[in-house]
VOKOLVEX-29372 format. One line per 3 residues: number of its first residue (from 1); their letters; for each residue x, y, z of C-alpha. Coordinates in nm, 3 decimals. Layout:
N
NUM = A = X Y Z  ... .
END
This chain:
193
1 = XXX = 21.762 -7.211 18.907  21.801 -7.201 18.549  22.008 -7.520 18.551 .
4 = XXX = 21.763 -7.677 18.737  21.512 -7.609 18.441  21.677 -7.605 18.128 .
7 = XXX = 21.632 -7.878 17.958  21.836 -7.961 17.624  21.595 -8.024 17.268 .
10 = XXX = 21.690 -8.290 17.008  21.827 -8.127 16.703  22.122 -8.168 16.490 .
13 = XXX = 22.178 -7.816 16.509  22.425 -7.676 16.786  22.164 -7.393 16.914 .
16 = XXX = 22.125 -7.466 17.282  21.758 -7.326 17.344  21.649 -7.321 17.732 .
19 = XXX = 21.329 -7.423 17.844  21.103 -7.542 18.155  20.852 -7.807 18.110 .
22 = XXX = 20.516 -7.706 18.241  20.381 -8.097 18.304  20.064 -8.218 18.202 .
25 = XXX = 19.974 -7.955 17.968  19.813 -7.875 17.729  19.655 -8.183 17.832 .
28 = XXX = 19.751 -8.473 18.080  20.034 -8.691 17.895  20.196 -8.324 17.745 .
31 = XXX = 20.482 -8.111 17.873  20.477 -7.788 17.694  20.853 -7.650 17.690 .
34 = XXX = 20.778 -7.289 17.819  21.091 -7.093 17.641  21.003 -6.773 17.901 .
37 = XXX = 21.366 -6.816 18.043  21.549 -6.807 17.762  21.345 -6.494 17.577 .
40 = XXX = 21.399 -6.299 17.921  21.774 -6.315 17.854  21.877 -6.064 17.544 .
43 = XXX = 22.185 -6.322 17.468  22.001 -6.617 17.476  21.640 -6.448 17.230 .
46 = XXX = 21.918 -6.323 16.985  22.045 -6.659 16.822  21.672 -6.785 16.871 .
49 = XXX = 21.547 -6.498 16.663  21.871 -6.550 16.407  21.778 -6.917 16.362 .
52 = XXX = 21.390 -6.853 16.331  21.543 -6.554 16.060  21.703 -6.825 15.854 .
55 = XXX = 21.423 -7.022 15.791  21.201 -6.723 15.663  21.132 -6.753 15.287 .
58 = XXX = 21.247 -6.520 15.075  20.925 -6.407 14.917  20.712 -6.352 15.283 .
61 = XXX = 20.586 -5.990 15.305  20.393 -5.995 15.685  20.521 -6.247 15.960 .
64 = XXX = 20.173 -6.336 16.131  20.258 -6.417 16.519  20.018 -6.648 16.735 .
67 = XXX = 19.890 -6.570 17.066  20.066 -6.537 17.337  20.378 -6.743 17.241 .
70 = XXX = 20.435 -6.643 16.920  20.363 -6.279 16.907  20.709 -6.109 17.062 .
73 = XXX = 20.885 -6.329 16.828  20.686 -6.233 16.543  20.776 -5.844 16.627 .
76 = XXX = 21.159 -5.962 16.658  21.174 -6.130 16.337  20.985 -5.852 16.168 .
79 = XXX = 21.175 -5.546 16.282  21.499 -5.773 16.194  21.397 -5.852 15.864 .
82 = XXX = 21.247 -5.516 15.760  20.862 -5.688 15.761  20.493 -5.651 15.826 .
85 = XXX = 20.398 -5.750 16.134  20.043 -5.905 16.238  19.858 -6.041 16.585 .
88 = XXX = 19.703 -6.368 16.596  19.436 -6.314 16.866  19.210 -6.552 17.102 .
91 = XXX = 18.887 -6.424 17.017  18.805 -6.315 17.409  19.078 -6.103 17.377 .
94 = XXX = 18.946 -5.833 17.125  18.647 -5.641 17.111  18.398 -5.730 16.871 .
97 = XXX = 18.425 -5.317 16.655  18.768 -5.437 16.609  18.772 -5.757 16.484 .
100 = XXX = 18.834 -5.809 16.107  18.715 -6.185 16.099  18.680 -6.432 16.307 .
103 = XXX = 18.805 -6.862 16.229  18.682 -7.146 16.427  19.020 -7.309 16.628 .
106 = XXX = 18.904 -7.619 16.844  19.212 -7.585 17.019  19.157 -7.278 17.185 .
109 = XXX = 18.768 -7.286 17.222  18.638 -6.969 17.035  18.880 -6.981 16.758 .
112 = XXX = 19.142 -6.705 16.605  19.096 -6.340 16.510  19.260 -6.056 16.295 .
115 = XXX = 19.209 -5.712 16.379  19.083 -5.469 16.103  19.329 -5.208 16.050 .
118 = XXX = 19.532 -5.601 15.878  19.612 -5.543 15.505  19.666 -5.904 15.379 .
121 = XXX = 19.524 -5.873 15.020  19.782 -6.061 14.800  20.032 -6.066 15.001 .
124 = XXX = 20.252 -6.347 15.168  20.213 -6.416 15.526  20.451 -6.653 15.712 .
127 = XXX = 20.292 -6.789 16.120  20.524 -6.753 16.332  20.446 -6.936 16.750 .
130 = XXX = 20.690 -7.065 17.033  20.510 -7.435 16.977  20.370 -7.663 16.786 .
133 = XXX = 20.145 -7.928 16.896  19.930 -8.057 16.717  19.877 -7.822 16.448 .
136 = XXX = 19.521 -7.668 16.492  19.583 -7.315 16.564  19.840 -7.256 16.295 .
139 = XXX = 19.598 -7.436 16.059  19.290 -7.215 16.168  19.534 -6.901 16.144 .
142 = XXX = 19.652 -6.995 15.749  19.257 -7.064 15.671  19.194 -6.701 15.815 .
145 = XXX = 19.489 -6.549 15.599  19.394 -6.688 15.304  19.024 -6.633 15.378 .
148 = XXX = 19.139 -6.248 15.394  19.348 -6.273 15.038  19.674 -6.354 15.175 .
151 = XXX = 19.900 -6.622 15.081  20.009 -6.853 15.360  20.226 -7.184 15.337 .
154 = XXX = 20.515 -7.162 15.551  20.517 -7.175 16.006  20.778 -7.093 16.207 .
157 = XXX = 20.793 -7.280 16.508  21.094 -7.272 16.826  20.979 -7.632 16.919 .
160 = XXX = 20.760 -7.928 16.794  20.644 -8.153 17.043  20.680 -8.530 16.890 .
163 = XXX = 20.425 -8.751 16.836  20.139 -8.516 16.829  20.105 -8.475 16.481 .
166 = XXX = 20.141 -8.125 16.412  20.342 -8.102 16.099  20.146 -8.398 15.922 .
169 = XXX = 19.856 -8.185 15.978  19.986 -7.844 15.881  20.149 -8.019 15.544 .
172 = XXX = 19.775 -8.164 15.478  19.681 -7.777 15.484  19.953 -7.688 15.220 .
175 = XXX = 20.190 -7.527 15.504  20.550 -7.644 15.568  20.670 -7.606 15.901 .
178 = XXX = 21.050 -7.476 16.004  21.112 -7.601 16.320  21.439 -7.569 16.552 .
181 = XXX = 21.417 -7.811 16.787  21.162 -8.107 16.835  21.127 -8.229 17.217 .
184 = XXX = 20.987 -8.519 17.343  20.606 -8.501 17.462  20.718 -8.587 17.806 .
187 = XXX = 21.008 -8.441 18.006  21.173 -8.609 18.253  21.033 -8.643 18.589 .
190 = XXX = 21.354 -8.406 18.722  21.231 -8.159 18.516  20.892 -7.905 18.437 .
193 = X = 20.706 -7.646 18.699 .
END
């Protein structure tokens, strides 16, 4: 079954990275590569977490990871790297007592929380999330960072989707993206779930 959903990225780089295309969304027009069957296999996360290591500047502190996507990549790349570690909630998923502050995100309706217990005070904070799309929910997350004292200019992304526009608008926000592998905004008609 894997064969039948794996589906190679565009890259120059020899990392093979497995993914199903969920069709139409986001939004009708957008496959979002889903990268659940290659993170459920320990030999295929490993050189995913390795490559995402790579592009980590030297100088980060706390790896900030994105809900849902980004978040058990986050944890990888900060136990591997001796780092902080931070969630990037949906606001309906945390109380209000333990929210820290709150950032409007168009993308995904309410916007983007930190809890309280986060200490980001002058210190550097890299986003780490499976995908980027078109760069609103990274962009809300660095605004919330540096809202909070912390220093935030580099994302960490598995794939890009081209043609939506996500690293023009994260580099108009002062943040660089590091992506390994861009895929096309459609996937064949063979392929998605």
């Amino acid at each position: 079954m894997i064969e039948q959903l794996q589906q190679a990225a565009t890259s120059g780089d020899d990392l093979d990275i497995p993914f199903r295309s969920w069709k139409n969304h986001p939004a009708a027009g957008v496959d979002f590569p889903d990268l659940s069957i290659a993170t459920s296999e320990a030999t295929l996360t490993r050189p995913i977490v390795d490559a995402l290591a790579s592009r980590i500047p030297a100088k980060i502190d706390v790896l900030a990871g994105l809900d849902i996507g980004g978040l058990g990549l986050a944890g990888a790349l900060a136990y591997r790297n001796g780092l902080g570690f931070i969630d990037i909630r949906k606001v309906d998923s945390l109380r209000n007592e333990v929210m820290r502050s709150i950032i409007a995100n168009y993308e995904l309706g309410e916007g983007v929380v930190i809890s309280k217990g986060a200490r980001l005070a002058g210190r550097r904070v890299a986003i780490v999330d499976d995908c980027l799309i078109s760069g609103g929910t990274a962009l809300a997350t660095a605004r919330l960072i540096r809202r909070l004292g912390g220093h935030c200019d580099t994302a960490l992304f598995v794939f890009d989707i081209e043609g939506m526009g996500g690293r023009e608008r994260l580099a108009g926000g002062g943040i660089r993206a590091e992506v390994l592998r861009t895929v096309p905004r459609t996937a064949p008609e063979s392929e998605g779930a």
